[in-house]
N, C-alpha and C positions, 0 to 999 in steps of 0.2 A: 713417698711423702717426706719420709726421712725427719730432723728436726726443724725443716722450715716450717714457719707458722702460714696456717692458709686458714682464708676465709669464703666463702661469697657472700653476696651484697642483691639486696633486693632493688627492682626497678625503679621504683620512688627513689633511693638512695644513689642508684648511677644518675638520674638525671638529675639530683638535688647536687651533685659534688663531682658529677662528673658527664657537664653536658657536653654533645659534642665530640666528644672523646671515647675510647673505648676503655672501657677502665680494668681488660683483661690483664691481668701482670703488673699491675700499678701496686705500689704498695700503700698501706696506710699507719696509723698509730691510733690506738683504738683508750680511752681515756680510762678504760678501767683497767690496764694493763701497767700492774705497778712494774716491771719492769723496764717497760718502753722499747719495745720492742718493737720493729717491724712485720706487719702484717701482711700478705700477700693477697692481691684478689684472685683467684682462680676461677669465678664464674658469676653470671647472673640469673635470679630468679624470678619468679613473676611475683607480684604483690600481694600481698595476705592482709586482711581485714583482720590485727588481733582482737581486738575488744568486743566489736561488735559490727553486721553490714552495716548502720549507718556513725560507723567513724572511718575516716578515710586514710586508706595506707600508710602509714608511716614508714618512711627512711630505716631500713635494718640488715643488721648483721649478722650471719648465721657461721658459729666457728664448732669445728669437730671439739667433743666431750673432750677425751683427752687432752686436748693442747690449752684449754680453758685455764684461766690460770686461778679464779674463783670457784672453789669448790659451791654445787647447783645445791638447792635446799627445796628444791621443787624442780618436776621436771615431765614435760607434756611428751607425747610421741605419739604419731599421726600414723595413723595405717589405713592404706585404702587396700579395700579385699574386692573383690568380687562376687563373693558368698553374702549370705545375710549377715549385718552389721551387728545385730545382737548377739548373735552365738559367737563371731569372730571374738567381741569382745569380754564375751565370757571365759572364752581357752584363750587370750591374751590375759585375762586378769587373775585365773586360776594360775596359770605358768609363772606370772610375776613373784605372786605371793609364794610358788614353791621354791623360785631361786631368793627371793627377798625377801624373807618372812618380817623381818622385823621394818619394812616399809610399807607405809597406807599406800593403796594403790585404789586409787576410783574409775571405773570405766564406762563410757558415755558416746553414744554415734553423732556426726555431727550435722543429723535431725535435727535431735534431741538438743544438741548447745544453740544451733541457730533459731528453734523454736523458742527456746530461753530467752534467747535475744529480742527474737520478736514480740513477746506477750509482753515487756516492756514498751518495745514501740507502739504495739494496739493497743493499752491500757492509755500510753499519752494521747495517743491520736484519739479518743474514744473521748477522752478526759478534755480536749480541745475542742472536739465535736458539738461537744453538751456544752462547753462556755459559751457557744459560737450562738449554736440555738437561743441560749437567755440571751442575750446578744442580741438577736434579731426578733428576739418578742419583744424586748424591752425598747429596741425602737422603733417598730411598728407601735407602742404603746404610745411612747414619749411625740412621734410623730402626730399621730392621730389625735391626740389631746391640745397638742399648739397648734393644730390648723384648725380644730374646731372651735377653741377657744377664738383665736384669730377672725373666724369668721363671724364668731357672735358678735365679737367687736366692730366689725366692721360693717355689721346690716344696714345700717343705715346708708353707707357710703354704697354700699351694692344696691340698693334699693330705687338710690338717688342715681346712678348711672342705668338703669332699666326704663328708668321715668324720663332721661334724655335719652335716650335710645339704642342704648347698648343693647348689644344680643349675648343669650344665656350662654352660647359656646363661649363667649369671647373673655366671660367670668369665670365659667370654669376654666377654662386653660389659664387663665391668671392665675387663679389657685393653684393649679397643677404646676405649672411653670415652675410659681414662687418655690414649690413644697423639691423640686427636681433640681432647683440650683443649691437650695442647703443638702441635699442627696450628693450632689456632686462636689461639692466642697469636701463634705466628709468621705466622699469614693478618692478623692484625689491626695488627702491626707492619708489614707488608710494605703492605700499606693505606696508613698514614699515612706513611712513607717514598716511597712513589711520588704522592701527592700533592703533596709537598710538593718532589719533583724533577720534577715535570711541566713545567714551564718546561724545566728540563734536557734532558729527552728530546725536545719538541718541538721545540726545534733544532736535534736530532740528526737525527729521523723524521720531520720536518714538524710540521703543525701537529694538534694533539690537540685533544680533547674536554676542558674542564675537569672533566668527570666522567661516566663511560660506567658505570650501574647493570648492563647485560648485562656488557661484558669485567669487570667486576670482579667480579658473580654465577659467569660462566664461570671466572673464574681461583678462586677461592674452591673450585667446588664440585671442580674441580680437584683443587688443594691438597689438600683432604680425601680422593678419592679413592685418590688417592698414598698417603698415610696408612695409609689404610683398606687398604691392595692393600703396602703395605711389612710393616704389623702382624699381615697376617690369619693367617699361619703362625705364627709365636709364639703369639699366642694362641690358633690351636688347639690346641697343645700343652700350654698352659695347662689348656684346655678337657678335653685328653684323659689328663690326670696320673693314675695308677691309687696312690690314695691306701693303701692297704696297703702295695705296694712302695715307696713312699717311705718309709714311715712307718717300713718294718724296717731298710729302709738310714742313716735316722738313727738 
């Protein structure tokens, strides 16, 4: 190795700055290197999820301890064993503390770190879940209270179409209709609002689909159902208005 500086460079990072290209032997200048000095590539790695599975790969650079020119104030090291992860990391964290006593060393399997990660995502996603739910009582509520309202309102004009000769289906699907096009107004809003916060969520719940045709058929026909199962009382009542007794009571 000698005093050439060498690094490698993870997959995210060749294709962000070096697409098309191979970037074995290329050299770079790396922004924390008060020197400025030339860096070497000598190899590429596959992409590491540091933070968390749902943050996505970042662009990085992996340079050997000694040639670092920023002394580390913290410092991770990855062992894959074969053996059980617990014991492994208890004679790694005994052995530490005997060559470095006076360094905090914590040791941890990465079960244990990616379970960490995830009790964060299940707690959001669970925390989403239950909004989702008030959500869909609350317009199953709101719905069923303005078509029945609606419908009290309009007995008489239902009463008066029964008495020229309209049929009961043709009232209730009126109802239903009307109650399925404001369902779809707001399926269709609720569509391009979550589209356009999908960046948002997947950093909340990992990483998404830029566009899933099933969950979003699923959630639609959803939506509609709700509708359809908030409205279906109302307009029976629509359906079943005995247009004489309206007609005397007005």
């Amino acid at each position: 190795m000698g005093s050439e500086k060498i690094l490698l460079i993870s997959e995210a990072m060749a294709r962000q700055s070096f697409a098309g290209v191979d970037p074995i032997g290329k050299q770079i200048m790396c922004g924390w290197d008060a020197e400025g000095e030339w860096w070497t590539i000598v190899g590429v790695v596959g992409d590491v999820r540091q933070d968390s599975p749902a943050a996505a790969p970042a662009p990085t650079i992996y340079t050997p301890v000694a040639q670092h020119p920023q002394t580390a104030t913290q410092m991770q090291v990855v062992v894959r064993t074969r053996t059980d992860a617990g014991v492994m990391a208890a004679m790694l964290t005994q052995m530490l503390k005997q060559r470095f006593p006076q360094v905090a060393v914590k040791a941890s399997t990465m079960r244990e770190n990616v379970g960490e990660s995830e009790r964060a995502q299940h707690f959001r996603t669970l925390l989403f879940g239950s909004f989702a739910g008030v959500s869909i009582l609350l317009a199953m509520t709101g719905m069923f209270g303005v078509t029945a309202y609606t419908v009290a309102q309009k007995r008489f004009e239902f009463a008066l179409r029964f008495a020229l000769g309209a049929q009961r289906g043709q009232v209730l699907g009126s109802v239903l209709g009307s109650a399925l096009s404001v369902a779809m107004v707001g399926v269709v809003g609720g569509v391009v609002l979550s589209l356009a916060l999908m960046r948002v969520i997947s950093t909340l719940l990992g990483q998404l689909p830029k566009f899933d045709p099933v969950s979003y058929g699923v959630a639609t026909a959803g939506v509609l159902l709700i509708a359809v199962a908030a409205t279906l009382q109302p307009a029976y009542r629509a359906a079943t208005v005995e247009p004489m007794q309206v007609l005397r009571d007005e």
